[in-house]
C-alpha positions in Angstrom: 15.0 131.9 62.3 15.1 129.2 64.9 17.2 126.4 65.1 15.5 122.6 65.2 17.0 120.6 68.4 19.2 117.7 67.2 17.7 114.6 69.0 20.1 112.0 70.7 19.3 108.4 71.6 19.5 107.4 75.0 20.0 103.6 76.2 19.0 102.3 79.9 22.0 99.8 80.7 22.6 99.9 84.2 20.4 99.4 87.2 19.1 102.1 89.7 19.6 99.4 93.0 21.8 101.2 95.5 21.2 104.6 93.8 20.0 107.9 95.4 16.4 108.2 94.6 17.1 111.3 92.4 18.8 109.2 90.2 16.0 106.7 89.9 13.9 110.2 89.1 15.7 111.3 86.8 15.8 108.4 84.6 12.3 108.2 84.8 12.4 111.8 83.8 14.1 110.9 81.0 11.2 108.6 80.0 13.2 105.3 80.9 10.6 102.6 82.4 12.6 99.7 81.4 16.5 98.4 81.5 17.7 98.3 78.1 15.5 100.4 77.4 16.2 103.0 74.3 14.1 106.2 73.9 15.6 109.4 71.4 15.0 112.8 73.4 15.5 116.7 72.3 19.0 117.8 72.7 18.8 120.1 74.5 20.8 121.8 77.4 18.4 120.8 80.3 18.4 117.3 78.9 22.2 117.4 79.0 22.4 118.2 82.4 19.8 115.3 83.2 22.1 112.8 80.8 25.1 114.1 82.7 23.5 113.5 86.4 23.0 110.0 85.2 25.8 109.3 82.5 27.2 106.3 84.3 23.9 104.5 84.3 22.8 105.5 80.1 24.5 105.0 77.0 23.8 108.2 74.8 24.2 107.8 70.9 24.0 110.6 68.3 21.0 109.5 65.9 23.5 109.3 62.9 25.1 106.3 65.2 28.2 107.8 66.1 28.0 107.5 70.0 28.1 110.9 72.1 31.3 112.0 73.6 31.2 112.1 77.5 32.2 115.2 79.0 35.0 114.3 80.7 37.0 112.8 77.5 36.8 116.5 76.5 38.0 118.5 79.1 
């Protein structure tokens, strides 16, 4: 039986200006064209490793609204 992916809702809210242009690739990546700019992705590990590379520029949201906690609150 395979498991469906959860989704997650990811927010654009700060700019790319001054940033390495991997981060400006990955936020297109992410399908991002816009700031504040909201699109919901698969959760899934490769798209949590591009969230992390770029977690100071997103705001990531759970789709039930409770917002997702950052990995380094948890460690």
């Amino acid at each position: 039986m395979v498991a469906v992916a959860g989704k997650l809702k990811v927010t654009w809210v700060r700019s790319t200006i001054g940033h390495k242009a991997a981060a400006r690739g990955t936020i297109r990546a992410l399908g991002l064209h816009r700031l504040h700019q909201t699109v919901e992705i698969a959760d899934t590990p490769m798209m949590r490793g591009m969230l992390r590379r770029v977690a100071f520029l997103l705001d990531v949201e759970e789709p039930g609204g409770a917002k997702a906690a950052k990995e380094e609150d948890s460690k």
